[in-house]
C-alpha positions in Angstrom: -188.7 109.9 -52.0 -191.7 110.0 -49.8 -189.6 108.4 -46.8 -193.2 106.8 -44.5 -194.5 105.4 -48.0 -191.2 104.2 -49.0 -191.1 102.0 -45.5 -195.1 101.3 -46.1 -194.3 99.3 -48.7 -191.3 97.6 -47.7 -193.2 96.4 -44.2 -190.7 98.3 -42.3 -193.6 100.2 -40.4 -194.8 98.9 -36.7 -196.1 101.9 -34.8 -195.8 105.6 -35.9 -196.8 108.6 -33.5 -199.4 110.8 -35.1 -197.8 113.8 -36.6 -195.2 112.5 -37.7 -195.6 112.0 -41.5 -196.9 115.5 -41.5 -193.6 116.5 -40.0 -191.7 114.9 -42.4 -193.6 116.3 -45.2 -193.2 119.8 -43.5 -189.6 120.0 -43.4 -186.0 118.8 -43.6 -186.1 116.9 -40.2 -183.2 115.1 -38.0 -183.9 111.8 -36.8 -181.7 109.3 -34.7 -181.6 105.5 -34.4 -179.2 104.1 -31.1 -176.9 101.7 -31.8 -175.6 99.0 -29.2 -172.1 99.2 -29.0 -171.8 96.0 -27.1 -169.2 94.9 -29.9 -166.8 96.9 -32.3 -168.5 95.4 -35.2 -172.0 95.5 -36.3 -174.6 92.5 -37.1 -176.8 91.4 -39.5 -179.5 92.2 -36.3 -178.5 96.1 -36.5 -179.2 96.1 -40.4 -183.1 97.0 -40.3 -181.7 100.2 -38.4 -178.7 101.2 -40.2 -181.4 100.6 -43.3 -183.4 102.8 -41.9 -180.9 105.9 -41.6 -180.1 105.3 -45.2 -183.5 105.6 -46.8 -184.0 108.6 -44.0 -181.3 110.5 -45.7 -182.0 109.3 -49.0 -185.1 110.7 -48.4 -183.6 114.5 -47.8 -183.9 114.0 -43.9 -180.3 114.2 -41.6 -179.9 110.9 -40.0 -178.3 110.4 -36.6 -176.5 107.9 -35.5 -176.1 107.4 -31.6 -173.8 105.3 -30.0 -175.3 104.2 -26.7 -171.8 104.7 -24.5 -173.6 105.7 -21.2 -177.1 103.4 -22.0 -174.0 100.2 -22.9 -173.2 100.9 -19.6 -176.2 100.2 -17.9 -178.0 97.8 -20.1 -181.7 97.7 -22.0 -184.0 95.9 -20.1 -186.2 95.2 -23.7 -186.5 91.7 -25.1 -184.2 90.6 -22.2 -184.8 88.3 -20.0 -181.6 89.3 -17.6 -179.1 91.7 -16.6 -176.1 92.4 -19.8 -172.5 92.6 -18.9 -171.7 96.1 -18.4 -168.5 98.0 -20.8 -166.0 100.2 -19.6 -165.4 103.8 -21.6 -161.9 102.4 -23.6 -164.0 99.3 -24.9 -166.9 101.8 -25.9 -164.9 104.2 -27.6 -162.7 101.2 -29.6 -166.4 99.7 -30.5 -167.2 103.6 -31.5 -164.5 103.5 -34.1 -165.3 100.3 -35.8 -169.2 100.8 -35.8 -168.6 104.4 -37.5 -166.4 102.4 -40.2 -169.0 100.1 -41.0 -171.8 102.9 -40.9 -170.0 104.9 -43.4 -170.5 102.3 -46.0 -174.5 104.0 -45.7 -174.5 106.7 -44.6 -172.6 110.0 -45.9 -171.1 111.5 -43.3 -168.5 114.1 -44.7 -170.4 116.4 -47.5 -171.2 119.7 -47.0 -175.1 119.2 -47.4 -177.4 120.1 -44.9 -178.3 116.4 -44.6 -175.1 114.8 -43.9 -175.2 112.8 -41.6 -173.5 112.4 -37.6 -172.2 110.2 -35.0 -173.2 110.7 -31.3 -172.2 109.5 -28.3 -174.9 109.5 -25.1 -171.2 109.1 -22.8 -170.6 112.6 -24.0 -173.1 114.4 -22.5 -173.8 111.9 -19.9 -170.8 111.3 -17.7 -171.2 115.3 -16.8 -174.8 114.4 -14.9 -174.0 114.1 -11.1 -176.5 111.3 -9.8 -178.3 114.0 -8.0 -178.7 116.8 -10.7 -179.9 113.7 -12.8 -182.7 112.9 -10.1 -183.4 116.7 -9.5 -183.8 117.7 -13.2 -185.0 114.5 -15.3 -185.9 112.0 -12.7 -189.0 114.4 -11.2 -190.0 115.1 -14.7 -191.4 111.1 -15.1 -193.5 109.4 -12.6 -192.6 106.1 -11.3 -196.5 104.6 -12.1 -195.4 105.9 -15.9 -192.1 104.0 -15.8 -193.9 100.6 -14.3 -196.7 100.6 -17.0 -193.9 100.0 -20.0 -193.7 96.5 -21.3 -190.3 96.2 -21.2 -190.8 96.8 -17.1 -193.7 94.9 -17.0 -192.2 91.7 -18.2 -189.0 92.0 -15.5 -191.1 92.7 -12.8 -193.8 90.0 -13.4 -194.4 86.9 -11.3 -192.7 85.1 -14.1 -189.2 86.9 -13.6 -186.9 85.0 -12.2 -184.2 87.5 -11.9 -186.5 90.8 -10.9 -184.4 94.0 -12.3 -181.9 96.0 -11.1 -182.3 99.6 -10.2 -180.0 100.4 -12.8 -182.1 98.6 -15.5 -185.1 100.3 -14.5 -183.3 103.5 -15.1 -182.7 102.6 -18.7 -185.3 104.7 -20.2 -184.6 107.8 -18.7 -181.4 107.8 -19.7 -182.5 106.8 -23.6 -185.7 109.3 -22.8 -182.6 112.5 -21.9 -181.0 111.5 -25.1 -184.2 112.1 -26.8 -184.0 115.9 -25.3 -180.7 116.1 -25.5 -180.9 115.6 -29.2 -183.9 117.7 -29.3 -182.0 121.1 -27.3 -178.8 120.1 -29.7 -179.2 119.3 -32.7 -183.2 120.1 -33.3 -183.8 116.3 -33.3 -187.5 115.7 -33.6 -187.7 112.1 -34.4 -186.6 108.6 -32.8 -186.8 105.6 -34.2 -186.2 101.7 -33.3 -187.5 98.4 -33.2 -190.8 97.7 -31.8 -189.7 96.3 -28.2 -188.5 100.3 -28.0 -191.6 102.0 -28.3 -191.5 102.3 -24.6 -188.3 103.8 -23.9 -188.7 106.3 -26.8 -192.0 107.6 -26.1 -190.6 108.4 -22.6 -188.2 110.7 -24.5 -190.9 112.2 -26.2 -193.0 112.8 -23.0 -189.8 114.2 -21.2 -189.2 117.1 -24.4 -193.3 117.6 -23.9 -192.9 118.5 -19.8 -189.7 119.9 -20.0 -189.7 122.2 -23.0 -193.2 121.7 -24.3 -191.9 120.7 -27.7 -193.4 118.1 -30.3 -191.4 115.6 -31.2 -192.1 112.3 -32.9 -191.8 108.2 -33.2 -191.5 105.2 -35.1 -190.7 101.5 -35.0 -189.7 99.1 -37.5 -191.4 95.2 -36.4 -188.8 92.9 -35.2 -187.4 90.6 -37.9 -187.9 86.8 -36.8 -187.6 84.1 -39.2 -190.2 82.1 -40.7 -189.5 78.9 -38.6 -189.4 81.1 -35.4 -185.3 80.8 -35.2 -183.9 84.5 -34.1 -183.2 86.3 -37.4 -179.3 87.1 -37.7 -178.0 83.8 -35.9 -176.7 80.6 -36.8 -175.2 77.7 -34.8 -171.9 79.2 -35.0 -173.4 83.0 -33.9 -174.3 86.2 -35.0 -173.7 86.9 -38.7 -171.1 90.0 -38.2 -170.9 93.1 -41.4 -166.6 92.4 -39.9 -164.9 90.2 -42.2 -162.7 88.7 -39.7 -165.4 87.7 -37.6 -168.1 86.4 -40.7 -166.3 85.8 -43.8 -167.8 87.2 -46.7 -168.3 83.6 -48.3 -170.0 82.8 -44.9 -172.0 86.2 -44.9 -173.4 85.3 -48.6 -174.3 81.9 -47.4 -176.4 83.1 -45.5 -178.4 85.4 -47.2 -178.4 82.7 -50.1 -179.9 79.8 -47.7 -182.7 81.7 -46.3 -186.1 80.6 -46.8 -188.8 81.9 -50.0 -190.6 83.4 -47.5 -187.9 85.1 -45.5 -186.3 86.1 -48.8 -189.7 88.0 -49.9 -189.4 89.9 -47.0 -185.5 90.7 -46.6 -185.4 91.9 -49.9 -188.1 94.7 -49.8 -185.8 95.6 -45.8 -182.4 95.3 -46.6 -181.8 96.0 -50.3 -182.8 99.1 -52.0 -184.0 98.0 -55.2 -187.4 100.1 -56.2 -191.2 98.3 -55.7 -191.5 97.3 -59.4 -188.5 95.7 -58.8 -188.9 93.6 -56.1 -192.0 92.6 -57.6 -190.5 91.5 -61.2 -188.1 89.5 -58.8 -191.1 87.9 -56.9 -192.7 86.7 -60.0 -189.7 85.6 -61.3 -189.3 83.8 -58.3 -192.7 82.4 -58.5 -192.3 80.5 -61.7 -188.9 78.6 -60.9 -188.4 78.7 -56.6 -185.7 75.9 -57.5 -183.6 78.7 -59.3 -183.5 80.7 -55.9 -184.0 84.1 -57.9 -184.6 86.1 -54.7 -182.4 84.2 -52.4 -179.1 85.3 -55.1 -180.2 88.4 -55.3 -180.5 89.0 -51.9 -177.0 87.8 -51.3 -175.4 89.5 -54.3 -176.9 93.4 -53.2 -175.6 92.3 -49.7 -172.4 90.8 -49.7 -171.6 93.8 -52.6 -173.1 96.5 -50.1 -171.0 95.3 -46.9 -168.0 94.1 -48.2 -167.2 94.4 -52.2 -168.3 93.2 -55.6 -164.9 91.6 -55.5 -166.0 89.5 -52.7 -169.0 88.4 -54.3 -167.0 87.5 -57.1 -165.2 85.6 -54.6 -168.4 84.0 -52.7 -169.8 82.9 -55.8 -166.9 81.1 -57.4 -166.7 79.5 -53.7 -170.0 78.4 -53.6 -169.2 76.4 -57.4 -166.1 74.7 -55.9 -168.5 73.5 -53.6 -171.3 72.4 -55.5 -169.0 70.9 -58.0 -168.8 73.4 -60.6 -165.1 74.6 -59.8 -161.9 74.1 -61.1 -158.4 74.2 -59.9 -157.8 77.7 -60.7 -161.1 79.1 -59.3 -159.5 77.2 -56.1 -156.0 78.8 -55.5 -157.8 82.1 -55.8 -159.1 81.4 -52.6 -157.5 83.2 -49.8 -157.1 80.8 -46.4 -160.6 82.3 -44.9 -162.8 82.0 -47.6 -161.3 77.9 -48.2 -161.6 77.2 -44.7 -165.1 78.8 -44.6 -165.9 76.9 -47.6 -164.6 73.7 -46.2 -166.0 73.8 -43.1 -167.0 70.9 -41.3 -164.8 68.7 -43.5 -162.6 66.4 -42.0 -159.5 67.2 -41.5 -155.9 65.2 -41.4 -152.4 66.8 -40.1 -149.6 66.1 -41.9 -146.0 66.8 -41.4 -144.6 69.4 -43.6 -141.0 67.9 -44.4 -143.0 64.8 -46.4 -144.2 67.8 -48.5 -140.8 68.7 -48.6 -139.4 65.7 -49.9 -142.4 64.3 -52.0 -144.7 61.3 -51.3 -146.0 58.4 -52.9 -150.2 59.8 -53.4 -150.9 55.6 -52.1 -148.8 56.1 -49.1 -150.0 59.9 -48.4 -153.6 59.1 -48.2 -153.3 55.6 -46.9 -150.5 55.3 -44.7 -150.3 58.9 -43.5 -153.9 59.5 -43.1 -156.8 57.3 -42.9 -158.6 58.7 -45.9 -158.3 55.5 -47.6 -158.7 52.2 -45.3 -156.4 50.4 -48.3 -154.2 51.2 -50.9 -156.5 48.5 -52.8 -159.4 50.9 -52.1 -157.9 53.7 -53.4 -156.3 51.7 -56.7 -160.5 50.9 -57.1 -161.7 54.6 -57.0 -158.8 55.7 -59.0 -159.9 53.4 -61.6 -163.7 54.2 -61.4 -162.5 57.9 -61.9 -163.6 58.8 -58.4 -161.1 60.9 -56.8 -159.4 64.3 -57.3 -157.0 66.4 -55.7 -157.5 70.3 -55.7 -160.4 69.7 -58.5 -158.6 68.0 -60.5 -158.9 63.6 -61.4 -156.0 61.7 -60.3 -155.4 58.7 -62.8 -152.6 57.1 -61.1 -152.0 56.2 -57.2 -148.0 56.4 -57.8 -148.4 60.2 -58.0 -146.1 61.9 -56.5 -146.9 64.9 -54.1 -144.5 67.4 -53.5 -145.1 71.2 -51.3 -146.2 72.5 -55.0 -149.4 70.9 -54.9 -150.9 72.3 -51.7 -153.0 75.2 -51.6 -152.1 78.3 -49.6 -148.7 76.4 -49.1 -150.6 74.5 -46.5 -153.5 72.3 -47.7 -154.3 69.6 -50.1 -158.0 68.9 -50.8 -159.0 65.6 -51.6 -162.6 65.0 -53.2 -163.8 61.1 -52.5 -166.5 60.5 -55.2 -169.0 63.4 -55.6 -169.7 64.7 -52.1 -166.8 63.5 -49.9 -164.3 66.1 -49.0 -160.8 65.5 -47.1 -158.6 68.3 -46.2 -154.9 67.4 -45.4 -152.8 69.9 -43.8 -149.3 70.6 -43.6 -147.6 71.0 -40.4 
C-alpha cells in the first residue's frame, strides 16, 4: 500500500510538508499521532487518528502512539476557545491503560516485526525537565515572534478573546514541538501527524529537530471532520459517542453511524472503514439508485460496531434496531441484555411498579389501569384489546383478564407494553 495515495483518495489529506512522500517511499519510517488522554476511553472524535496509525502500519511504516501525560497537563490551546481542566499523573496513567486497550483493537503492538507498533508517554521524559533546563535548552531554540504568528495563538490573543491565554497555554507547543525531538533522538521518529488545527504546534517540532540537530523531519494533517449540517462530528445531545461500552452502548454506537446523513456517510466510509476504492464506489452507486435502503449508512455501522466492539454485538444492534422498528419478536427481546433494552427504549415513558404485585400476579386491566396510567380506563383498554392494538414484550394480548405474574418481565425487572404501532410503555419492577 502506497500509504499518501491510499489517504488521497479517502480525503484524509489537509496539508503535507514537502518531502514527505519521498520519505515514505524511501524507507520503513516511524510516525506518531498524540492522543488526548483527557478520558480513559476513546471517542468517535479520536477515530480519524487511530485510522490513520492503522493504514500507517498497514502500509509497512511503525506507528506511534503518544499519550499526551505532560501536554494533558497543561492543555492545547487549538480549536479552544478557553483554558481545559488540568489531570493529575494517577488519572493519566488509569486513562493510559484504557486508551492502549482500545488501541490494540488497530494497531499490533506485540509481534516481532520491525513495524510493530508502541505506546509513549510525553510524562516520561517530561517530568525530568527542571523549568530552567527546559528554558535554557528548548525555550532559546524558538523565538517568541515564531510562537505569536501560529493560529492557534493568534486566535487567544486576538481582540476577540475574552479569556486572553495563560502562560502555560502558550507553552503548549514547545512542549508537543520537544516531543517531536524527543521522538526524533529516540526512536528515529521522522513524521507527525494530526488534524489540521495542529499544523502549528507540529511544525514547531519540526523546526526545533532543524536548529537543534539539523535533521529533516516531516508533517501531515488529516481536515477536521464536521458534519454536513455544521453540528460537531462525534456528538449527540446526550455527548460524545465513546469506542467504551459502558459509556456508548454498542446499540447506541451503531445508531449512530446508521442515522448519519448520505453525504456524511460518503465521506465516513472512505475515513473510517477500510474497505478498498472499488469498493466504496460499488457501495456509492448502490447507494445512488435506492438512498431509502441506507446502503452506506448499514455498512458504515456494520464495519464499525464489528471493528470496536464485536460481530456479536452487531448481531445484537441489529436485532435491536427490528424490535424497534417493529420487526421483532419476543425472543429477539429477552436476548437483550439490560443496556442494550434500555438504550433501545430510550426516551420511553416509564411507570414504577412494586415488585411483590409481580410476586403475587395481577389482573393485566388493573396493572395497566389502576397501577399505572397507561390506560385512562379499563373500557379503553377492553377497545384496543379488541381492535388488536396492544402487546406485551411483542407479543398481542387478546384478553384484559390476563394475568401477569414475575415470569413475564424481561431482565426480571421490566414489562414492555406496545400501545398501537408506535407507542411504547415500560413498567418497572421495584
Amino acid at each position: 500500500m502506497n500509504f499518501i495515495e491510499e489517504l488521497k483518495w479517502r480525503g484524509m489529506i489537509s496539508d503535507i510538508m514537502p518531502g514527505t512522500e519521498e520519505q515514505l517511499s524511501k524507507e520503513m519510517t516511524t510516525g506518531y499521532v498524540g492522543i488526548d488522554p483527557t478520558g480513559d476511553s476513546l471517542h468517535i472524535g479520536h477515530l480519524v487518528g487511530v485510522m490513520m496509525l492503522k493504514l500507517f502500519q498497514m502500509a509497512g511504516h511503525k506507528p506511534v502512539a503518544l499519550i499526551g501525560g505532560a501536554t494533558g497537563m497543561i492543555g492545547d490551546p487549538s480549536g479552544k476557545s478557553s483554558e481545559r481542566n488540568l489531570l493529575d499523573e494517577n488519572t493519566i496513567r488509569k486513562n493510559q491503560d484504557g486508551i492502549k486497550k482500545q488501541l490494540s483493537k488497530f494497531l499490533d503492538f506485540d509481534s516481532e516485526a520491525q513495524n510493530s507498533a508502541i505506546l509513549v508517554n510525553n510524562y516520561d521524559w517530561m517530568k525530568e525537565f527542571s523549568f530552567l533546563k527546559f528554558i535554557r535548552d528548548i525555550g532559546k531554540h524558538i523565538t517568541v515572534n515564531y510562537m505569536i504568528a501560529k493560529d492557534s495563538v493568534k486566535t487567544r490573543l486576538g481582540e476577540e478573546s475574552k479569556t486572553g491565554m495563560s502562560f502555560t497555554e502558550f507553552t503548549y507547543q514547545l512542549v508537543q514541538g520537544y516531543d517531536f525531538l524527543y521522538l526524533y533522538r529516540n526512536e528515529n521518529c521522522k513524521l507527525q501527524m494530526g488534524g489540521s488545527d495542529q499544523w502549528g504546534n507540529i511544525t514547531t517540532g519540526n523546526e526545533l529537530i532543524r536548529r537543534k540537530d539539523q535533521g529533516e523531519a516531516y508533517a501531515l494533517t488529516w481536515p477536521l471532520i464536521e458534519k454536513t449540517d455544521g453540528s460537531k462530528f462525534g456528538k449527540t445531545e446526550e455527548g460524545n459517542i465513546w469506542l467504551d461500552p459502558e459509556r456508548t452502548s454498542p446499540y447506541a454506537f451503531y445508531q449512530f453511524w446508521l442515522n448519519v446523513s448520505d453525504r456524511d456517510a460518503e465521506r465516513y466510509i472512505k475515513i473510517f472503514t477500510l474497505l478498498s476504492e472499488d469498493d466504496v464506489k460499488a457501495l456509492v452507486r448502490e447507494h445512488a439508485k435506492t438512498p431509502h435502503l441506507r446502503i452506506l449508512q448499514k455498512k458504515l455501522a456494520e464495519d464499525l460496531t464489528i471493528m470496536i466492539h464485536s460481530g456479536e454485538d452487531y448481531k445484537t444492534a441489529v436485532e435491536a434496531s427490528n424490535i424497534l422498528f417493529g420487526r421483532g419478536t419476543t425472543e429477539s427481546l429477552k436476548k437483550l441484555d439490560e443496556a442494550t433494552f434500555l438504550s433501545v427504549f430510550e426516551g420511553v415513558p416509564f411507570y414504577d411498579v412494586n415488585a411483590s404485585i409481580f410476586k403475587e400476579k395481577i389482573n393485566l386491566a388493573e396493572l395497566l389501569v389502576d397501577q399505572s396510567p397507561v390506560f385512562p380506563s379499563k373500557g379503553e383498554l377492553r377497545r384496543t384489546i379488541s381492535g388488536g392494538g396492544l402487546s406485551l414484550n411483542k407479543e398481542k394480548v387478546d384478553n384484559a383478564d390476563f394475568m401477569i405474574s414475575d415470569k413475564n418481565l424481561l431482565n426480571n425487572k421490566y414489562l414492555l407494553v406496545q400501545k398501537g404501532k408506535k407507542n411504547y410503555f415500560i413498567l418497572r419492577s421495584i
